[in-house]
C-alpha positions in Angstrom: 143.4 -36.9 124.1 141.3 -38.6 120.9 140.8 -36.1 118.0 137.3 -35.5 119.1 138.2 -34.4 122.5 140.6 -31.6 120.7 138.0 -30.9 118.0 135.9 -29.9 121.3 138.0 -28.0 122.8 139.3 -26.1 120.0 135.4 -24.9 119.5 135.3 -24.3 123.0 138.4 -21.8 122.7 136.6 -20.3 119.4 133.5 -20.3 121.0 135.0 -18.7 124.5 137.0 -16.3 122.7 133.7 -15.0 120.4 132.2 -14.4 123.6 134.9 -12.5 125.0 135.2 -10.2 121.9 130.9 -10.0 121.9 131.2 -9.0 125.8 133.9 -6.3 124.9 132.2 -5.1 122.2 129.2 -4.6 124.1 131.1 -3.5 126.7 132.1 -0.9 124.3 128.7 0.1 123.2 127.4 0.2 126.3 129.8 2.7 127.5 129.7 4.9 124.4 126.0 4.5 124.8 126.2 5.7 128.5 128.3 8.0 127.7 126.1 9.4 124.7 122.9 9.0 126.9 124.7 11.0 129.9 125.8 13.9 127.1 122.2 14.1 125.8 120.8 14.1 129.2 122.8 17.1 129.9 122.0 18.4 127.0 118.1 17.9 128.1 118.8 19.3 131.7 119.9 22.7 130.3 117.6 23.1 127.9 114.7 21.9 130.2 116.6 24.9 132.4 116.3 27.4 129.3 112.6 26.5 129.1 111.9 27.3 133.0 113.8 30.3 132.6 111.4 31.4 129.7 109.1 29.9 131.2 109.7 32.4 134.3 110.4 34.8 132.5 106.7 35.0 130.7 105.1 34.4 133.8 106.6 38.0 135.2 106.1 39.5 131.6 101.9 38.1 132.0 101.9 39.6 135.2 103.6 42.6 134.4 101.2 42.7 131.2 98.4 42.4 133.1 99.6 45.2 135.5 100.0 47.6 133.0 96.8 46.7 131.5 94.8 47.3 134.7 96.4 50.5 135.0 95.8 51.3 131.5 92.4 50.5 131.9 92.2 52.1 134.8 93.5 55.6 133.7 91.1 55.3 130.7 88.0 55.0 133.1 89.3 57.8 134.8 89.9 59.6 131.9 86.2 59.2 130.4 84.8 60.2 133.7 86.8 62.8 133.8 85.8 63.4 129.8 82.0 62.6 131.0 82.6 65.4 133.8 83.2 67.4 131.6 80.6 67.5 129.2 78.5 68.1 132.0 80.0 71.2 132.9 80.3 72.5 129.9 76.7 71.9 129.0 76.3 73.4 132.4 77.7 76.6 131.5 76.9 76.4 128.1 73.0 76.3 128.9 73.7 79.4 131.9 75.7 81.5 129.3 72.5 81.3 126.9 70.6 81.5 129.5 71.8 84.5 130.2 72.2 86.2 126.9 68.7 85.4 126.1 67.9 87.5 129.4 70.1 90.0 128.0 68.5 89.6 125.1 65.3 90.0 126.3 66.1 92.7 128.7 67.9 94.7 125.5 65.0 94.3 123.3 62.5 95.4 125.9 64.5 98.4 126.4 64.8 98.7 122.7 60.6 98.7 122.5 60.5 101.1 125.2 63.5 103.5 123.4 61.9 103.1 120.3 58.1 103.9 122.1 59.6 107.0 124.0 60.9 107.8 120.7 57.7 107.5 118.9 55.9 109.6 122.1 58.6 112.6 121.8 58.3 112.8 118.2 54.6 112.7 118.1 54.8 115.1 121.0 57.5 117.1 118.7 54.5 116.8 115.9 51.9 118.1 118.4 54.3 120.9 119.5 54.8 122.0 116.1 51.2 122.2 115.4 50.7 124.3 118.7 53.5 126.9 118.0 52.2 126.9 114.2 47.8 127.8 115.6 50.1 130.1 118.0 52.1 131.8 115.4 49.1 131.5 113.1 46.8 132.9 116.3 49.2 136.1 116.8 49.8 136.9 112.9 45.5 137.3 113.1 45.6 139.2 116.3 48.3 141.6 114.7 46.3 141.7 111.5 43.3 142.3 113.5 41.8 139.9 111.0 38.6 138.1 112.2 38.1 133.8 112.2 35.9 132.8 109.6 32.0 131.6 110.1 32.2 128.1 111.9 36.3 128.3 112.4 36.2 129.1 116.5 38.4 128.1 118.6 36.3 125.7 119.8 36.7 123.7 116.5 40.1 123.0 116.7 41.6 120.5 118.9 42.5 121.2 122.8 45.6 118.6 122.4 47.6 119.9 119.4 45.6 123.3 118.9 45.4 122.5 114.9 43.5 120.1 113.4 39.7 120.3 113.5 37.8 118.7 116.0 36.8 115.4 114.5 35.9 112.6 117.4 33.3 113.0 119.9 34.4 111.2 123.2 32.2 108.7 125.3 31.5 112.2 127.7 29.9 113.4 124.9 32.9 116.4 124.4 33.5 116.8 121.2 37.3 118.5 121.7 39.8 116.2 120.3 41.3 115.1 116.8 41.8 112.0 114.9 45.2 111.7 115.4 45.7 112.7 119.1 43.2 110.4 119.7 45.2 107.9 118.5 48.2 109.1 120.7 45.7 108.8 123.9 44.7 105.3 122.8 48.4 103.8 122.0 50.2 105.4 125.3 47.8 103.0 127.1 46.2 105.9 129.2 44.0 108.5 127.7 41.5 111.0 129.3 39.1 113.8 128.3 41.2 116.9 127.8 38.1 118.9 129.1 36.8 116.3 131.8 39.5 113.7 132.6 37.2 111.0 132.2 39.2 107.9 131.1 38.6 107.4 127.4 37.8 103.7 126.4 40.3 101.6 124.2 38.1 100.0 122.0 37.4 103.6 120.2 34.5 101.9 118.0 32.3 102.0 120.5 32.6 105.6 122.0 33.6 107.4 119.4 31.5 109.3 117.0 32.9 110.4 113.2 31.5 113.4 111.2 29.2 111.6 108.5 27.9 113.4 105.6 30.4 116.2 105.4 29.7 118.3 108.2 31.3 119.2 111.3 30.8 117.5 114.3 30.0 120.5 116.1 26.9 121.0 114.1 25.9 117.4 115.1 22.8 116.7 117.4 24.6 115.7 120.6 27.1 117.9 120.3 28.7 119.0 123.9 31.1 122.3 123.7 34.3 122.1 125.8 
């Protein structure tokens, strides 16, 4: 074998025996490679695991959100009708109960007017009583006295309601028998009739009542009727 011929093969070994160490190596890498990609692939599968399970997981938390959301909404739509409701029935009762007291109210104060009239009546009739028993008492200290009424002071110049003041008002009858003030009484209570005739005496008094003008007595007027 020449020189070259061993030359060759001697690079042939080299070169046979860089390939073997290149194919190990790589061998090598390759299996720490597989082994690394396998690891990290295992890694991947439980954390791709992890994320279904949260993933799961916030699925059945959305749902049970939005469960307890619809029930919470619904309970506050309940609640505001129920809230709505109510208002309604309180305003209800509120507008009965003052209703109500402004009937009482009403009713009181009418019974109030008519106390307070009745009132009024009894203590003007009290008034007209007084008078009375005074011209009675008055009447019978004359009688016992035997005194005599003076000129134009008859009987018939006092009035036939309260028996004491002068006759003052002729009525639309033309009887001339009544005072002022009970005048007044038969006017306010509404009714009002002659004391001598009954006929109904008129409420607008301006226009059927006479008045003593220049100082004398109405029974000394032209006109005048006696009871």
């Amino acid at each position: 074998m020449n020189p070259n011929q061993v030359m060759a093969q001697n690079q042939r070994n080299v070169t046979q025996k860089t390939l073997e160490d290149l194919k190990q190596e790589t061998n090598t890498w390759l299996n720490e490679e597989r082994i690394s990609l396998s690891a990290g692939r295992e890694r991947d599968q439980l954390e791709i695991e992890a994320l279904k399970k949260q993933m799961v997981e916030l699925q059945n938390w959305k749902r049970n959100s939005n469960s307890f959301l619809a029930t919470a909404q619904k309970e506050k739509d309940e609640a505001h009708k129920a809230l709505e409701e109510l208002r309604r029935n309180t305003s209800t009762w509120l507008n009965e109960e003052r209703t109500g007291l402004n009937a009482l109210r009403r009713k009181d104060q009418l019974a109030i007017e008519s106390l307070k009239k009745e009132l009024a009546e009894q203590q003007q009739q009290n008034r007209i009583l007084s008078k009375r028993l005074a011209f009675a008492e008055r009447t019978r200290c004359q009688e016992d006295s035997g005194a005599q009424p003076a000129a134009g002071q008859s009987k018939e110049l006092y009035c036939a309601v309260c028996y004491h003041e002068p006759v003052t008002v002729r009525l639309e009858c033309g009887h001339a028998c009544i005072c002022e003030p009970c005048l007044d009484i038969h006017l306010g209570g509404g009714g009002g009739q002659c004391p001598i005739c009954r006929k109904p005496i008129a409420r607008n008094r301006a226009g059927v009542a006479q008045r003593v003008h220049r100082g004398i007595h109405i029974s000394q007027e032209p006109g005048y009727v006696r009871p």
